[in-house]
N, C-alpha and C positions, 0 to 999 in steps of 0.2 A: 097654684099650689105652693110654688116657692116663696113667692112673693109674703107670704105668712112669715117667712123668716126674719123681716123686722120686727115681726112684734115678739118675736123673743127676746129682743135685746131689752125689751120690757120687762119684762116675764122675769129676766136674768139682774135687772135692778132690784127687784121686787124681792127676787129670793133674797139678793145682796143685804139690803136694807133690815128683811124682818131677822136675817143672821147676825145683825148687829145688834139690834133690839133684844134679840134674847140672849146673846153672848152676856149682854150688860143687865140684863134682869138674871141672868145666872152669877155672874159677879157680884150684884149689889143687893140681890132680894132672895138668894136661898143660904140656908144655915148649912142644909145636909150636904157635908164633904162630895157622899159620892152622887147625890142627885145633880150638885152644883158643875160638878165636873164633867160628868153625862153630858147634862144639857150644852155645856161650853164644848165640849169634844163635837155634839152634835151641829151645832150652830157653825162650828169651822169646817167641817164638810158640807153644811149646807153652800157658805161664803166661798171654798172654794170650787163646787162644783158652779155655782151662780156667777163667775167671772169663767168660770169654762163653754155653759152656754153663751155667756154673751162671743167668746169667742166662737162658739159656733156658727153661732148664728151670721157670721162675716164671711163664709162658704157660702156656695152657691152648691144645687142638688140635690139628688134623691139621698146619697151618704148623709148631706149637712142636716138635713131636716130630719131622718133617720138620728141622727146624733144629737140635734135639739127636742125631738121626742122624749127621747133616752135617759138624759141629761134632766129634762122638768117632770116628768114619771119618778126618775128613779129620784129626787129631791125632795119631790113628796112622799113617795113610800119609805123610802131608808128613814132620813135626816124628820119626815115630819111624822114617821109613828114613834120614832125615839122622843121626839119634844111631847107628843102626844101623852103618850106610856108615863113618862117622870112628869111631867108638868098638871096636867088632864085626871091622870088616875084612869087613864083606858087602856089596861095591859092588855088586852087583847090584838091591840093594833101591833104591838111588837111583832106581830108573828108576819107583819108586813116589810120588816125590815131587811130580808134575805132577797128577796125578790128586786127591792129597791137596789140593792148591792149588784144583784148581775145586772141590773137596766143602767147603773151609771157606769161598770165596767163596758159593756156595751158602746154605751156613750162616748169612750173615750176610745175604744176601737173604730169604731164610726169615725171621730175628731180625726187618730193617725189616718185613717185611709183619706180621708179628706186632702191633706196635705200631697199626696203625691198623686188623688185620680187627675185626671186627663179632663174634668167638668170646665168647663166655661165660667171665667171669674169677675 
């Protein structure tokens, strides 16, 4: 079961990458002030929760894998119905963005307990 936690560090390049992609398609290809800045506001929580799993993903356990769940969950619901919703035209998915919020809070409660449980490293 653990042993999946490398292919997070994948997972967490992956988010890295398409938060770059669209930070730069928000800067160079929309007009709309506030759409422009949505999506860039969005794309840097994607980037930094995507360098937080990879840090996860460097823990060993049920918390780290717990916290890399968390972390690629909540990246897609928060950070990808926001790209979704402005980008797409599917307001609907907005209403998935709350949900993303407490799984990458989550996330990052999982990350601190990581740091101090007593798991094997």
């Amino acid at each position: 079961m653990f042993k999946e936690l490398n292919y997070w560090r994948l997972a967490g390049a992956l988010f890295a990458v398409t938060a770059v992609m669209l930070d730069a398609y928000a800067a160079h290809g929309i007009d709309d002030p506030n759409i422009k800045m949505t999506i860039e506001r969005a794309a840097n929580y994607q980037l930094i929760h995507a360098f937080a799993l990879i840090v996860a993903s460097l823990f060993q356990g049920r918390l780290a894998w717990i916290s890399c769940r968390c972390f690629a969950v909540g990246i897609v619901l928060f950070c990808g119905s926001i790209e979704c919703k402005y980008l797409l035209h599917f307001n609907d998915l907005g209403k998935l963005a709350p949900t993303g919020g407490i799984l990458l809070m989550v996330a990052w409660l999982t990350l601190g307990l990581c740091t101090v449980a007593k798991y094997p490293r």
